[in-house]
Backbone as CSV, one residue per row, in Angstrom:
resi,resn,N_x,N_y,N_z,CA_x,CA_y,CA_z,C_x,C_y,C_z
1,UNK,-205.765,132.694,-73.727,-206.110,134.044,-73.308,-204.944,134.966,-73.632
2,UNK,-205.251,136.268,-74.002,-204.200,137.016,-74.557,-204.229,138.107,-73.374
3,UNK,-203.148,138.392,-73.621,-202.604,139.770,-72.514,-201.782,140.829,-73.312
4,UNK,-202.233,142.177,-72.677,-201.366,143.244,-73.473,-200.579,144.338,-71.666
5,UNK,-199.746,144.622,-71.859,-199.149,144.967,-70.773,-199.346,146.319,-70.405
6,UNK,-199.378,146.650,-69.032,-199.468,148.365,-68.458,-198.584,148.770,-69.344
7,UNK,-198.928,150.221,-69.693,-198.656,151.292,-70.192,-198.789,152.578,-69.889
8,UNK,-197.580,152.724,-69.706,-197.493,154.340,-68.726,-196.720,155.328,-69.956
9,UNK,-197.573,156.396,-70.142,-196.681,157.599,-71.429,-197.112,158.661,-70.866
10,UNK,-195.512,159.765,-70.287,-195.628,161.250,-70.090,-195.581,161.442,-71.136
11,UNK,-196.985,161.858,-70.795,-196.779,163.593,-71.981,-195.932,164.805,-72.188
12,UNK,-196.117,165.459,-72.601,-195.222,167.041,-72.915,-195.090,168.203,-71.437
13,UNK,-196.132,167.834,-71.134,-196.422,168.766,-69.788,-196.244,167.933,-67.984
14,UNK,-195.896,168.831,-68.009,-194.881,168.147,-66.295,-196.145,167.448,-65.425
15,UNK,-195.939,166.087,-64.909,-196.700,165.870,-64.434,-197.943,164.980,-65.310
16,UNK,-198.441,165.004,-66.470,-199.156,164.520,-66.953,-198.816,162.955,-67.764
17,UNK,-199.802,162.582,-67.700,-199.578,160.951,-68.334,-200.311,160.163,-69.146
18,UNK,-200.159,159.491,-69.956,-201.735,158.621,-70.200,-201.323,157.228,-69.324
19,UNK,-201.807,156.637,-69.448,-201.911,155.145,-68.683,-203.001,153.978,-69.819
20,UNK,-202.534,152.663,-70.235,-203.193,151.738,-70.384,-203.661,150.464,-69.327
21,UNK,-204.388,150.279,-68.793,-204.677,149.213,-68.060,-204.617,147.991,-69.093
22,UNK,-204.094,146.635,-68.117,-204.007,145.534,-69.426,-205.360,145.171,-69.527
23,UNK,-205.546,144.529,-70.516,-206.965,143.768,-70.968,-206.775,142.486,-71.498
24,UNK,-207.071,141.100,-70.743,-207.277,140.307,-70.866,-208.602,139.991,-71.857
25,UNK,-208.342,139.492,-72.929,-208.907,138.913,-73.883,-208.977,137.327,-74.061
26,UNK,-210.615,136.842,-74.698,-210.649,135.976,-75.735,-211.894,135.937,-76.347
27,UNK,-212.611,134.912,-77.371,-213.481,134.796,-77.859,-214.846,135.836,-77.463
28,UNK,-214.985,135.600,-76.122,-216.369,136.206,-75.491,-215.651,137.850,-75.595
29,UNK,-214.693,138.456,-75.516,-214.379,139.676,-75.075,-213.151,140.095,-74.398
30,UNK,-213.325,140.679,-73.270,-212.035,141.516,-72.473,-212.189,141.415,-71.015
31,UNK,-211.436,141.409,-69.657,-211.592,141.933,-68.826,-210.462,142.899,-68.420
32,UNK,-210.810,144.119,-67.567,-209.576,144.616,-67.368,-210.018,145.233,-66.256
33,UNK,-208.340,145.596,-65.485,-209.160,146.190,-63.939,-208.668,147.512,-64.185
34,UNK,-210.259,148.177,-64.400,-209.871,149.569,-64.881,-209.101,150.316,-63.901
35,UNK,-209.089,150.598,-62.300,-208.281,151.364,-61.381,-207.849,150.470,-60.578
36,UNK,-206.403,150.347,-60.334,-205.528,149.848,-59.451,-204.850,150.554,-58.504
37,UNK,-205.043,150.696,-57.671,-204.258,151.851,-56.708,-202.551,151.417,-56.953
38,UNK,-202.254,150.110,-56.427,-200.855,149.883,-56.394,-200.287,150.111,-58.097
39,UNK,-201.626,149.461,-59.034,-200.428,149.158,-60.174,-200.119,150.896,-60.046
40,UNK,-201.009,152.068,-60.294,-200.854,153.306,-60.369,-199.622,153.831,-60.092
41,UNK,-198.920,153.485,-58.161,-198.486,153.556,-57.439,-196.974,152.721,-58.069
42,UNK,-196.792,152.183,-58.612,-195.624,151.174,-59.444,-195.193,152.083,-60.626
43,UNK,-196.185,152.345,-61.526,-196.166,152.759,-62.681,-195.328,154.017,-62.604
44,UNK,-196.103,155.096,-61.641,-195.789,156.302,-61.660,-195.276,156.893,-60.779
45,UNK,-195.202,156.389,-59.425,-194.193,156.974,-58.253,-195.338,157.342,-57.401
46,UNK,-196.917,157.921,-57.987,-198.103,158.727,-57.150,-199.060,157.399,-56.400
47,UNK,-199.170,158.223,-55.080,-199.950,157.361,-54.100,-201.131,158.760,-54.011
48,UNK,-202.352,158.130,-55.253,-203.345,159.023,-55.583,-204.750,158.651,-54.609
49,UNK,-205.034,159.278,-53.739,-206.396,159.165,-53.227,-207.776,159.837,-54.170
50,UNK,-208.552,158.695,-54.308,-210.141,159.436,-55.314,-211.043,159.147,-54.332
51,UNK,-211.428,160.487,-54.452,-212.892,160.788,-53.437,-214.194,160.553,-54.166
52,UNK,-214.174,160.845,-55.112,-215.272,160.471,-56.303,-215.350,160.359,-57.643
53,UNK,-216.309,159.799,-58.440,-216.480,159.132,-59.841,-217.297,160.077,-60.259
54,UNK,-217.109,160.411,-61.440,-218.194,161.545,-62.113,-218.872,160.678,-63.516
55,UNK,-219.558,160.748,-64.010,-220.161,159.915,-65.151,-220.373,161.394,-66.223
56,UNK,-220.239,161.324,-67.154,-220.589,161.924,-68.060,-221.113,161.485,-69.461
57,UNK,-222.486,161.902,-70.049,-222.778,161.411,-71.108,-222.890,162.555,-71.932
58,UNK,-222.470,162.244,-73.310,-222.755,163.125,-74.610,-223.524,162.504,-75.835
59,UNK,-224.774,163.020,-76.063,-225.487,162.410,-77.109,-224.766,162.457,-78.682
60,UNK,-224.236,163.784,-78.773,-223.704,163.718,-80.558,-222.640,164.385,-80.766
61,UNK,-222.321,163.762,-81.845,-220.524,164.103,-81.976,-220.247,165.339,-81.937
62,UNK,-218.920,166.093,-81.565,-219.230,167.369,-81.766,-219.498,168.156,-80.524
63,UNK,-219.903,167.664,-79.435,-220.289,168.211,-78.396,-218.466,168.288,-77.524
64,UNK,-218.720,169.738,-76.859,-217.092,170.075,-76.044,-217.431,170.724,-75.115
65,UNK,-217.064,170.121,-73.965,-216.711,170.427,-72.906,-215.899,170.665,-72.743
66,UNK,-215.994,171.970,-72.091,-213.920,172.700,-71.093,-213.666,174.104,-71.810
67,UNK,-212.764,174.627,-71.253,-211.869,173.751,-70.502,-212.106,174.098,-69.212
68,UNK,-212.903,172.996,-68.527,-213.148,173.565,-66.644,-211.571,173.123,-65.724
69,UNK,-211.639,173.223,-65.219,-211.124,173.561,-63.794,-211.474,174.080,-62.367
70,UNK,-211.166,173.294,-60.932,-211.449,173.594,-59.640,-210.327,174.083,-59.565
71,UNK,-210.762,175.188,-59.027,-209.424,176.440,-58.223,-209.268,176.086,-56.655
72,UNK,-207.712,176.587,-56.276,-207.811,176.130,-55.057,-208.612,177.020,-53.939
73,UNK,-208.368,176.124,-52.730,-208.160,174.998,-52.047,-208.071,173.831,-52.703
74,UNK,-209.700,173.769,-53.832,-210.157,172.467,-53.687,-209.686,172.020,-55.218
75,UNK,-208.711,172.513,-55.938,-208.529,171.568,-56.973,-208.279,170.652,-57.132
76,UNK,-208.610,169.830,-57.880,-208.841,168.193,-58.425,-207.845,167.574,-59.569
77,UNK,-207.187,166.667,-58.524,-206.936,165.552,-60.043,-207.316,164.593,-60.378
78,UNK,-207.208,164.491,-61.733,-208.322,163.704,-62.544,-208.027,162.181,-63.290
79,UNK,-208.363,160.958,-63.054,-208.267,159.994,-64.319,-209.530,159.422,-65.198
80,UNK,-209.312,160.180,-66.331,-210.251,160.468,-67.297,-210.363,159.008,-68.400
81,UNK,-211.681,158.492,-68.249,-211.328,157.618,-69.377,-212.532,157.469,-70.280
82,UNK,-212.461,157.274,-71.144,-213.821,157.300,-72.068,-214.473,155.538,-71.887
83,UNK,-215.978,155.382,-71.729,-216.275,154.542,-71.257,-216.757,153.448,-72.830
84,UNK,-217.374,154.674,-74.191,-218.185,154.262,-75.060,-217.702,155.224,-75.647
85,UNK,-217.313,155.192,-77.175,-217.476,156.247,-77.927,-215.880,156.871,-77.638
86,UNK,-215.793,157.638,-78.708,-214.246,158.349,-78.934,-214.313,159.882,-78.629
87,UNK,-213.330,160.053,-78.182,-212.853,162.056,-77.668,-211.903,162.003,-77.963
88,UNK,-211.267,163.422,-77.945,-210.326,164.210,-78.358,-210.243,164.727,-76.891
89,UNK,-209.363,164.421,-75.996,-209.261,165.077,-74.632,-208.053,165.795,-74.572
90,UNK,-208.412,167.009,-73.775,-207.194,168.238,-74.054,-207.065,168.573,-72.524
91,UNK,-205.354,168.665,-71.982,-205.471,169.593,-71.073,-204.169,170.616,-71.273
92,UNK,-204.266,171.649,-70.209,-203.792,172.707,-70.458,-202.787,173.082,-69.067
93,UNK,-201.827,173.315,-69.138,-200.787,173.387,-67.786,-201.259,175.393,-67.320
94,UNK,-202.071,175.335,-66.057,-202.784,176.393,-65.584,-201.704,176.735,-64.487
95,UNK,-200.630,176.030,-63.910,-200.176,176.431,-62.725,-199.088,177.038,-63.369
96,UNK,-198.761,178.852,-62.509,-198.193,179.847,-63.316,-196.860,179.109,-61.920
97,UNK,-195.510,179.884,-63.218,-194.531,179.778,-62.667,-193.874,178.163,-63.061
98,UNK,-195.066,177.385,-63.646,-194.831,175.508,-63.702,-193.966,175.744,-65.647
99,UNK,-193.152,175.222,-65.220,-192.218,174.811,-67.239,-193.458,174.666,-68.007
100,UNK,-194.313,173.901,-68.125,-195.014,173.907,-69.594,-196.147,174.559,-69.386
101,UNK,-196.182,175.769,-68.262,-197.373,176.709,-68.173,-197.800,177.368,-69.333
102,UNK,-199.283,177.107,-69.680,-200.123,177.398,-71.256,-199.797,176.782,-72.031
103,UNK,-199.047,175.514,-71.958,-198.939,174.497,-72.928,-200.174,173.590,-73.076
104,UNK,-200.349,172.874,-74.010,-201.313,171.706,-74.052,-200.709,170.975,-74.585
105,UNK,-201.597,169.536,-73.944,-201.692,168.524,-74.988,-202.780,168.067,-75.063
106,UNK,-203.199,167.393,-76.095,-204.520,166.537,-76.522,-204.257,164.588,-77.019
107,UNK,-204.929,163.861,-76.649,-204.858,162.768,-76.334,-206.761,162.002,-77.145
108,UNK,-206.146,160.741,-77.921,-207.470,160.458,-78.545,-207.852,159.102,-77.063
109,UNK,-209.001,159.161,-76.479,-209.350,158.344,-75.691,-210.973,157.570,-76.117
110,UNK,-210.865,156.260,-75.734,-211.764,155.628,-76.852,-212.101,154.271,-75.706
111,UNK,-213.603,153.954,-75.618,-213.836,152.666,-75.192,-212.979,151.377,-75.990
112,UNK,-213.018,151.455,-77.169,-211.615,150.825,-77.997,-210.664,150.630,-77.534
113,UNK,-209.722,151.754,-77.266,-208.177,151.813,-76.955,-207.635,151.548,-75.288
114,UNK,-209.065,152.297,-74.218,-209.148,151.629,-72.949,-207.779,152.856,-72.686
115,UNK,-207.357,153.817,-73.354,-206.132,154.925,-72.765,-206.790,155.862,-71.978
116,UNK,-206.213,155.868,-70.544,-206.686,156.424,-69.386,-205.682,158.014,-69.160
117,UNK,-206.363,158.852,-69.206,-205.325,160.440,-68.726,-205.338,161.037,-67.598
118,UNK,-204.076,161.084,-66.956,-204.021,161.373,-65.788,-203.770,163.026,-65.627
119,UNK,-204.885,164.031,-65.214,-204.778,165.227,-65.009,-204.514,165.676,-63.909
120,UNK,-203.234,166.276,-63.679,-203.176,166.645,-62.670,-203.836,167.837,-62.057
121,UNK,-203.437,168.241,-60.484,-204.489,169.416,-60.122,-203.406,170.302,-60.866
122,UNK,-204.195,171.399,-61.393,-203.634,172.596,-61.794,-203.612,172.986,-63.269
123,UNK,-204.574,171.728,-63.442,-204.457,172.061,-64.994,-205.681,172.374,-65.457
124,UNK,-206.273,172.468,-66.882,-207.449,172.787,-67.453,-207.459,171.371,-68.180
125,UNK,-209.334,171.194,-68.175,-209.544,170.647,-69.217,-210.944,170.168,-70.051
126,UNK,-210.369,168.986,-71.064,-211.778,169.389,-71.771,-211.432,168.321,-72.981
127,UNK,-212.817,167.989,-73.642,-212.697,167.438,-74.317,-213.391,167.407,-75.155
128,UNK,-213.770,167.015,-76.654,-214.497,167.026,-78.176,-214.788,165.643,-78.527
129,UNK,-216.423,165.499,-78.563,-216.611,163.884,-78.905,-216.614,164.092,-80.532
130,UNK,-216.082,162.743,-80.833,-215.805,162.329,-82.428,-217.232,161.132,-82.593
131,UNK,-217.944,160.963,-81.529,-218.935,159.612,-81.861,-220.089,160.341,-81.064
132,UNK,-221.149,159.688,-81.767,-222.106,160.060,-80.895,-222.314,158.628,-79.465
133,UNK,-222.793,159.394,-78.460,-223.067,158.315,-77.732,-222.011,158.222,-76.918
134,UNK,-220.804,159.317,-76.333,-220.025,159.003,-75.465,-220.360,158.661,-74.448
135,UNK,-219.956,158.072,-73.299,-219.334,157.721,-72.111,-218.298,157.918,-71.532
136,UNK,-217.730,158.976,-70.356,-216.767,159.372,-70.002,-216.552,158.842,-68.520
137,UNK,-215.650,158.246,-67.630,-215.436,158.492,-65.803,-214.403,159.196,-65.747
138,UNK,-214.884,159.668,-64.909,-213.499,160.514,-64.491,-213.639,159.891,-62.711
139,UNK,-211.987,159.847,-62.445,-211.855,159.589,-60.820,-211.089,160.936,-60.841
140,UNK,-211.532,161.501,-59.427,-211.014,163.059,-58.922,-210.714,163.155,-57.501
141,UNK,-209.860,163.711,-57.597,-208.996,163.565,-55.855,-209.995,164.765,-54.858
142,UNK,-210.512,165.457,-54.977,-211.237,166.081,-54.196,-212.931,166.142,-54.692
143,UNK,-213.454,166.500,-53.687,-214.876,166.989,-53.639,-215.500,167.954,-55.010
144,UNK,-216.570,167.705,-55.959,-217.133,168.819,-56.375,-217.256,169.928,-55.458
145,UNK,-217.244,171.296,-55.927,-217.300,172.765,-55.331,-217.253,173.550,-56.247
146,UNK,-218.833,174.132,-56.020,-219.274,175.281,-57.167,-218.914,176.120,-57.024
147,UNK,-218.658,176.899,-55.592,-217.562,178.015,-55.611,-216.021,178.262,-55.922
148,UNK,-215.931,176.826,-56.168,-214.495,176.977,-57.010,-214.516,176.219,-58.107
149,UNK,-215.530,176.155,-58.974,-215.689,175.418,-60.228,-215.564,176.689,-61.382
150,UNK,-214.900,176.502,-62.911,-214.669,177.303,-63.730,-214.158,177.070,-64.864
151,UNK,-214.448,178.385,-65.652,-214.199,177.489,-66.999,-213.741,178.533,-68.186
152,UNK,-212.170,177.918,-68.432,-211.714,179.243,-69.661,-212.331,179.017,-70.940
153,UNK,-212.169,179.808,-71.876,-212.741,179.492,-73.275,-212.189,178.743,-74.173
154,UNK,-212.740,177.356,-74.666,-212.057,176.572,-75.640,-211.679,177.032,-76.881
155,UNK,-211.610,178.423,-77.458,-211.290,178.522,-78.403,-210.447,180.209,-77.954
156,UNK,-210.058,179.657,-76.821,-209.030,181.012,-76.290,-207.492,180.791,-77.377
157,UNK,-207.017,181.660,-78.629,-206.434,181.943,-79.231,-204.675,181.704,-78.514
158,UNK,-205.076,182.272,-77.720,-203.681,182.330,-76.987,-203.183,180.971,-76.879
159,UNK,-204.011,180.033,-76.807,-203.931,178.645,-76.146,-203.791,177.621,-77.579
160,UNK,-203.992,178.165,-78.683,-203.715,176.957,-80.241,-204.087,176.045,-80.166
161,UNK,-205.521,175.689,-79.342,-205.856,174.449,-79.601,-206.341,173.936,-81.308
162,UNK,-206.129,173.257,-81.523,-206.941,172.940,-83.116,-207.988,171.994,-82.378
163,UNK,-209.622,172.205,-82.346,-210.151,170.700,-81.471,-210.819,169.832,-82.437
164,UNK,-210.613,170.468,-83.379,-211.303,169.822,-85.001,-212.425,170.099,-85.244
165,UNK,-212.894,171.049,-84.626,-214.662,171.259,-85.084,-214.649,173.097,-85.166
166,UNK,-215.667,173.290,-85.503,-215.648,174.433,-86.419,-217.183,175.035,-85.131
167,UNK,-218.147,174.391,-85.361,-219.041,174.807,-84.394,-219.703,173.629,-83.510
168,UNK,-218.758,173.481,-82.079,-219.353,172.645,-81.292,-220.598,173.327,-80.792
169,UNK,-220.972,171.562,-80.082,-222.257,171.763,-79.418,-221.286,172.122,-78.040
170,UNK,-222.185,173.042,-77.392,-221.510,173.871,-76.619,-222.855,173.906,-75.229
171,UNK,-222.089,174.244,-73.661,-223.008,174.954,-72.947,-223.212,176.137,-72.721
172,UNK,-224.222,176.584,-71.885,-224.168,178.000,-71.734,-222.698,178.637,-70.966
173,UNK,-222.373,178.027,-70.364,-221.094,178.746,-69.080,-220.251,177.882,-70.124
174,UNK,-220.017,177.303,-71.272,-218.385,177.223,-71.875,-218.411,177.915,-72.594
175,UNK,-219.787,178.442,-73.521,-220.157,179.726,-74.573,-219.490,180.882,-73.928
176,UNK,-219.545,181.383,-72.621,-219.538,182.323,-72.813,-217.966,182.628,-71.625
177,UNK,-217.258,181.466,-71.633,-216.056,181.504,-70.716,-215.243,182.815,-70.919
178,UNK,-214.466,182.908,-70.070,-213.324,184.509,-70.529,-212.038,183.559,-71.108
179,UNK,-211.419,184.219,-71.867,-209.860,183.625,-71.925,-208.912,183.253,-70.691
180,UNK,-207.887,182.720,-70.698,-206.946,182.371,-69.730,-206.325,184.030,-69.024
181,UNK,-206.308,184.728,-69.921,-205.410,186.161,-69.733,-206.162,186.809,-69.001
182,UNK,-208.132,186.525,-69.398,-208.958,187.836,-69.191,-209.145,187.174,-67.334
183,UNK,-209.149,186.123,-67.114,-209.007,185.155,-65.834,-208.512,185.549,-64.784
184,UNK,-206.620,186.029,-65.449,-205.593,186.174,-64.157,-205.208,184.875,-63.465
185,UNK,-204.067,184.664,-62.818,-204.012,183.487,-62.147,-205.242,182.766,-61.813
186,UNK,-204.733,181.484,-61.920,-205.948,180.664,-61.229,-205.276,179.509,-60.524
187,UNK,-204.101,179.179,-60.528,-202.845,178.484,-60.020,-201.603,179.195,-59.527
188,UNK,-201.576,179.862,-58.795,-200.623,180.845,-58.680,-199.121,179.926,-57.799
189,UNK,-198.145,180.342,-57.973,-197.175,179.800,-57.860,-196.801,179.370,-56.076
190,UNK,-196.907,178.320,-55.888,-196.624,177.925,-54.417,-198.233,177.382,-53.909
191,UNK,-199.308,177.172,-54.886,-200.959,176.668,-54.246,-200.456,176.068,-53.665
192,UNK,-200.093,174.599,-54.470,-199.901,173.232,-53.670,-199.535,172.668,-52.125
């Protein structure tokens, strides 16, 4: 039986991470324990409580979601992992006054690769399927809330995302998001 070891990588932006869970392999396949509270808790210093699992499916490549975000009270952090199928997952540092505020990064996450992204609250995000047929979970530290659910525009200029597509499949409320600027705070300095 083969073993590949935890993997913990900060990203560029304060607070953010990817994470590999190991995966035990052989002949038949893999097992791996996708959420560990302690290994989490080892890895990264955070003793993360998840209130709920979100499932997300995307039929064809090309399809982008984001960049949403829960405003406070109730903002959410997130561990995002693709279940089937490959993304391009992007987030965006939303909390004003924070060092890599309006920075991004983007991260390739893949039922393949099993690389898990840890979003913290305060950020934006979103992601671009490269396969048809995704599968996404996300674990999130607070409650859905539509009165504080929202969503800037993925092709907000200010923000340089490149997401590799030219015309995603899109929803109605990410079509027609405002920019980060046209917004105003949405993390204002001292939420937490």
């Amino acid at each position: 039986m083969s073993q590949t070891d935890d993997f913990l990588a900060p990203l560029p932006l304060a607070g953010a991470f990817t994470l590999k869970p190991r995966r035990f392999g052989d002949e038949r396949g893999w097992f791996c324990e996708h959420w560990n509270a302690r290994r989490l808790k080892e890895a990264s210093g955070l003793d993360i409580a998840f209130v709920q699992d979100n499932l997300s499916f995307s039929a064809k490549a090309g399809t982008l979601r984001g960049l949403h975000y829960q405003a406070p009270p109730r903002a959410q952090g997130k561990l995002v992992s693709t279940i089937t199928g490959t993304v391009t997952d992007v987030i965006v540092d939303a909390r004003k006054g924070s060092p890599t505020y309006g920075r991004h990064a983007a991260v390739e996450l893949s039922g393949e690769n099993g690389v898990q992204l840890w979003v913290p609250p305060g950020f934006l995000h979103g992601f671009v399927t490269r396969t048809d047929n995704v599968r996404m979970l996300y674990k999130v530290t607070d409650y859905y809330s539509a009165e504080h659910d929202g969503s800037i525009a993925w092709d907000d200029p200010d923000l340089g995302i490149d997401w590799g597509v030219r015309d995603p499949v899109l929803s109605d409320k990410d079509a027609s998001a405002p920019r980060l600027g046209e917004r105003g705070t949405i993390f204002p300095e001292g939420w937490e």
